[in-house]
VMD Tcl script that builds the backbone (N, CA, C; Angstrom):
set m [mol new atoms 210]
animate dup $m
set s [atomselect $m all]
$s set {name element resname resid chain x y z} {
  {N N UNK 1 A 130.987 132.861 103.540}
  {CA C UNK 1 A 131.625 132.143 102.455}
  {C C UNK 1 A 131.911 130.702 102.855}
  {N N UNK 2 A 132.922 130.588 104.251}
  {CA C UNK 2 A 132.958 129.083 104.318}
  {C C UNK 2 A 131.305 128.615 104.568}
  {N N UNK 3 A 130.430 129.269 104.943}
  {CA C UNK 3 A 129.031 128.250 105.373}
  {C C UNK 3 A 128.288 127.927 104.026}
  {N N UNK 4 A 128.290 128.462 102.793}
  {CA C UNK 4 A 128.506 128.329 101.413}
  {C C UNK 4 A 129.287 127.289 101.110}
  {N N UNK 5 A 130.233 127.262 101.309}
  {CA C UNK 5 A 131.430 126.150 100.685}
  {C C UNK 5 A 130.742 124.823 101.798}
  {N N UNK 6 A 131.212 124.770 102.945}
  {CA C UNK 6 A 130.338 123.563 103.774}
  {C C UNK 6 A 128.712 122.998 103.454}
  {N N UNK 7 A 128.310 124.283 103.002}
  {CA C UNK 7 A 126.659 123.636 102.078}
  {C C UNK 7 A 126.535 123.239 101.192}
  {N N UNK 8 A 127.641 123.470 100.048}
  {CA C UNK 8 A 127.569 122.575 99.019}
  {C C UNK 8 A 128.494 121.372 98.752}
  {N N UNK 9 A 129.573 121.065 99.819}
  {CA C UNK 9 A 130.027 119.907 100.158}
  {C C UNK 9 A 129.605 118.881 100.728}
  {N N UNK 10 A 128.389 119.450 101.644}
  {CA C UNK 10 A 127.633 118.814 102.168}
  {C C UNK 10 A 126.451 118.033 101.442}
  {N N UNK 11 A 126.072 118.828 100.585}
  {CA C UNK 11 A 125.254 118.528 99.394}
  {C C UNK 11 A 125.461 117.634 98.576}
  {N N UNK 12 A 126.868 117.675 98.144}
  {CA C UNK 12 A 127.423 116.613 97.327}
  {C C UNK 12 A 127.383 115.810 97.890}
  {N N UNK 13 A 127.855 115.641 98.725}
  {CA C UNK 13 A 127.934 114.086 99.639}
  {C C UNK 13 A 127.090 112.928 100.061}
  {N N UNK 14 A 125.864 114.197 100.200}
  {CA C UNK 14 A 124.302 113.555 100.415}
  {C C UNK 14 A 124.445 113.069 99.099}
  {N N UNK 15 A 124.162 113.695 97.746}
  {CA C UNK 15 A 124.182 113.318 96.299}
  {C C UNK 15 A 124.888 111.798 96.398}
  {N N UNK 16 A 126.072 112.180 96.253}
  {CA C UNK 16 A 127.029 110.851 96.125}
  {C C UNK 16 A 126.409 109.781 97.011}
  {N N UNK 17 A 125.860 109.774 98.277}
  {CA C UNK 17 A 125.789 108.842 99.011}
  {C C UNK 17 A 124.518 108.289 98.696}
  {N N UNK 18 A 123.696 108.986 97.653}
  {CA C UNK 18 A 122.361 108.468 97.467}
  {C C UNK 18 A 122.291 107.484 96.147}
  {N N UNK 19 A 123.318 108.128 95.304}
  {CA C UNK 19 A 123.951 107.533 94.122}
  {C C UNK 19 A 124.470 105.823 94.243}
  {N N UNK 20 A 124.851 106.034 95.617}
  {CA C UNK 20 A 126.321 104.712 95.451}
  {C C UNK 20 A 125.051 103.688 96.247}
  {N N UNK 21 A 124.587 103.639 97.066}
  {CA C UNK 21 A 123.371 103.196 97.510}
  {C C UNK 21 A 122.112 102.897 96.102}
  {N N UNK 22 A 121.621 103.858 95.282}
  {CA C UNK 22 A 120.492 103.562 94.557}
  {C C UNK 22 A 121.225 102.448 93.270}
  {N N UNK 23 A 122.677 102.308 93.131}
  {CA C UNK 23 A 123.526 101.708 92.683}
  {C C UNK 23 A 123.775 99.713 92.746}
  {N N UNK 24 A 123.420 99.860 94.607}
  {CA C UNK 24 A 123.288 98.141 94.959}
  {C C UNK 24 A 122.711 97.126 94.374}
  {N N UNK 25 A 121.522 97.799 93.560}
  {CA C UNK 25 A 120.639 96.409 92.467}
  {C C UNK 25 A 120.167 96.304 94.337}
  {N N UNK 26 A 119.033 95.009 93.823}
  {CA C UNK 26 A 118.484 94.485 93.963}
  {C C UNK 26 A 118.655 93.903 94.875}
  {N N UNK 27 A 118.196 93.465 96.798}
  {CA C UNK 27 A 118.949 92.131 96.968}
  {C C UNK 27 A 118.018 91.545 98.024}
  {N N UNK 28 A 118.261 90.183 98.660}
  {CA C UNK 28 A 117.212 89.010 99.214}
  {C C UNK 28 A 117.434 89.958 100.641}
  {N N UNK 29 A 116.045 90.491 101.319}
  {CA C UNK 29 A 116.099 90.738 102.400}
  {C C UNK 29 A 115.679 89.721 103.339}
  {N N UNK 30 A 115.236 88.627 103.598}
  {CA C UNK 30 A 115.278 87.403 104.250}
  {C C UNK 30 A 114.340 86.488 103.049}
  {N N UNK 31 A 115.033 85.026 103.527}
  {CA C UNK 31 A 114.676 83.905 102.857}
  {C C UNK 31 A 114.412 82.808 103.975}
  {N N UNK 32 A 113.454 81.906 103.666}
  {CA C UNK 32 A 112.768 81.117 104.504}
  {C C UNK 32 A 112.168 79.483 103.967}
  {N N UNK 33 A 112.495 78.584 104.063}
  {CA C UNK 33 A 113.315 78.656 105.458}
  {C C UNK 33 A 114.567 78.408 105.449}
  {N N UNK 34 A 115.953 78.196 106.054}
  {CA C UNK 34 A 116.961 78.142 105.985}
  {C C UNK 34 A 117.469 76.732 106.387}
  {N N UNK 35 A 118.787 76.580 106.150}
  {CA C UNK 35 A 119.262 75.130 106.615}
  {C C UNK 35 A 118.953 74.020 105.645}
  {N N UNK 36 A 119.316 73.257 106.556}
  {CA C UNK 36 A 118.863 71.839 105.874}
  {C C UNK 36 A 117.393 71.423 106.431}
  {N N UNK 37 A 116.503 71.096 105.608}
  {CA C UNK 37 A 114.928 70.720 106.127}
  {C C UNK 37 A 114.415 69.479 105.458}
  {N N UNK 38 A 113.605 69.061 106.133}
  {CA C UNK 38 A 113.162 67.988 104.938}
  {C C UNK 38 A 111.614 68.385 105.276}
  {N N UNK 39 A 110.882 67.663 103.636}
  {CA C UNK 39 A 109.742 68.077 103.514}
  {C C UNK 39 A 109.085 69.411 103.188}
  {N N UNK 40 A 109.913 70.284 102.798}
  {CA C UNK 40 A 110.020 71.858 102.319}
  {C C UNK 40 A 109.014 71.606 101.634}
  {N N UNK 41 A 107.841 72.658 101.780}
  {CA C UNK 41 A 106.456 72.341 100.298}
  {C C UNK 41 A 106.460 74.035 99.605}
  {N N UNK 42 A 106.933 74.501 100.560}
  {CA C UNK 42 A 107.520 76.123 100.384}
  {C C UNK 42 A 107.926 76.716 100.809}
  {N N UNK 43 A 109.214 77.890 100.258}
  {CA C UNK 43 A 110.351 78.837 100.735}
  {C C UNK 43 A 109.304 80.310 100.016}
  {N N UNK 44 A 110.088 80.973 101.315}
  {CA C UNK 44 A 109.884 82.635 101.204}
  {C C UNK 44 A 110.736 83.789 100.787}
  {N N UNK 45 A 110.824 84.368 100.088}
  {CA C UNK 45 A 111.736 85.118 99.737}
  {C C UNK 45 A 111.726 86.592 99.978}
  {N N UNK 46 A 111.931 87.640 100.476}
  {CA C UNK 46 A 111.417 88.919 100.521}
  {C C UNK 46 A 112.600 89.939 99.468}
  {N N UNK 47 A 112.455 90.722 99.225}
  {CA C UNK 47 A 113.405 91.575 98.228}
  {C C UNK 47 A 113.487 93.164 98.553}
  {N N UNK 48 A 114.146 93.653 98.910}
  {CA C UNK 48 A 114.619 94.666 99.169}
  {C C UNK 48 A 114.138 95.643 98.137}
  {N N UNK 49 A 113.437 95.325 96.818}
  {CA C UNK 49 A 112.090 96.297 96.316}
  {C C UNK 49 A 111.466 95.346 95.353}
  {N N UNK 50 A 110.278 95.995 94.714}
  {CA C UNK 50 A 109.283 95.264 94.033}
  {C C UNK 50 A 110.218 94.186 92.758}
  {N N UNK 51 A 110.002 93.068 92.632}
  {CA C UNK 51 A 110.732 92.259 91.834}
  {C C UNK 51 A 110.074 92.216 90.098}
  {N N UNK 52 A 108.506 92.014 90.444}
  {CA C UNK 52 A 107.810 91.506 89.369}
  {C C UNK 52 A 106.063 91.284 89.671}
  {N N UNK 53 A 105.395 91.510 88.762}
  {CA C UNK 53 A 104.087 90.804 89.603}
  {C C UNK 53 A 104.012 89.175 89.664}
  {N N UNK 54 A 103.432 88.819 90.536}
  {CA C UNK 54 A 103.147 87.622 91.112}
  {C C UNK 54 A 102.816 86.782 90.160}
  {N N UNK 55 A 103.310 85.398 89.353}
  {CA C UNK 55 A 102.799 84.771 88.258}
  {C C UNK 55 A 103.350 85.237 86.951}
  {N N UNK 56 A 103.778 86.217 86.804}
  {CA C UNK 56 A 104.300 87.116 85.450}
  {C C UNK 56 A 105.083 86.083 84.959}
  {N N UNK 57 A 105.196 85.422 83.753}
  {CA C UNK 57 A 106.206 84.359 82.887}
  {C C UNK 57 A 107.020 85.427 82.100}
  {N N UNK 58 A 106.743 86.704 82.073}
  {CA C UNK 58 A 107.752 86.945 80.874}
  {C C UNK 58 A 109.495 87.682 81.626}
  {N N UNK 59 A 109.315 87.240 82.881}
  {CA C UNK 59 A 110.455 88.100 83.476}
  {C C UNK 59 A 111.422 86.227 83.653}
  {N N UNK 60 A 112.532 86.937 83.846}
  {CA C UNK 60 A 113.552 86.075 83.917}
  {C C UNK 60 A 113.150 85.929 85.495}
  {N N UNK 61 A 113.274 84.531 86.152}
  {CA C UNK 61 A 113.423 83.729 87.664}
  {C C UNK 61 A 114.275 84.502 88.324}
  {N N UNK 62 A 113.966 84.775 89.557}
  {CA C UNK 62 A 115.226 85.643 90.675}
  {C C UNK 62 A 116.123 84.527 91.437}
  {N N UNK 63 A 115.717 83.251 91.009}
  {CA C UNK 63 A 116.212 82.312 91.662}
  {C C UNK 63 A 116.628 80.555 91.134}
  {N N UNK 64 A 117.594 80.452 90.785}
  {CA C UNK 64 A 117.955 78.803 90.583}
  {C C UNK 64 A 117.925 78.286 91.908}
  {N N UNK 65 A 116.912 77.267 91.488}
  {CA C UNK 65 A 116.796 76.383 92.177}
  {C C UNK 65 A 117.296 74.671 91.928}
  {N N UNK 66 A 118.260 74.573 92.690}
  {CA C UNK 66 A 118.886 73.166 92.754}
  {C C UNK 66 A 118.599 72.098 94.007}
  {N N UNK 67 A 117.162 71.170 93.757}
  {CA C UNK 67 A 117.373 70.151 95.001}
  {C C UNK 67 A 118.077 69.200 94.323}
  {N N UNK 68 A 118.324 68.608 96.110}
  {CA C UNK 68 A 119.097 67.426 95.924}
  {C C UNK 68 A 118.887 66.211 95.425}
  {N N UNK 69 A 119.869 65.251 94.805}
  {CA C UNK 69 A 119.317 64.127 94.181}
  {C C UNK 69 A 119.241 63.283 95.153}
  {N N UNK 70 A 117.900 62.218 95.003}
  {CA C UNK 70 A 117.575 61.253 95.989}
  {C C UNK 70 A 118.212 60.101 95.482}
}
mol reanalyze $m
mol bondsrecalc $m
mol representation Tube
mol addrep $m
């Protein structure tokens, strides 16, 4: 009986913990390059899952971009 009760507490927990995790959205797993740079002709972005296909216009930007004024 308790190894019953410990298997399905255990169960839940896995559940819950897969829940609160599949929950995070979306997020920047490294970006490139960092700092202050000059002459940037291109940054990298990687994403923690598929964002969009490559070129696609009809999805909203994952990113504002603000350079600086000269």
């Amino acid at each position: 009986m308790k190894r019953a009760v410990a298997l399905c507490l255990s169960s839940f927990l896995i559940a819950a913990a897969s829940l609160c995790h599949a929950q995070e959205g979306v997020r920047v797993e490294s970006f490139s390059p960092q700092g202050t740079n000059k002459n940037v002709r291109q940054v990298t972005a990687r994403f923690s899952e598929p964002m969009t296909t490559f070129g696609d216009l009809r999805y909203e930007s994952p990113f504002d971009i603000k350079l600086p004024v000269r």
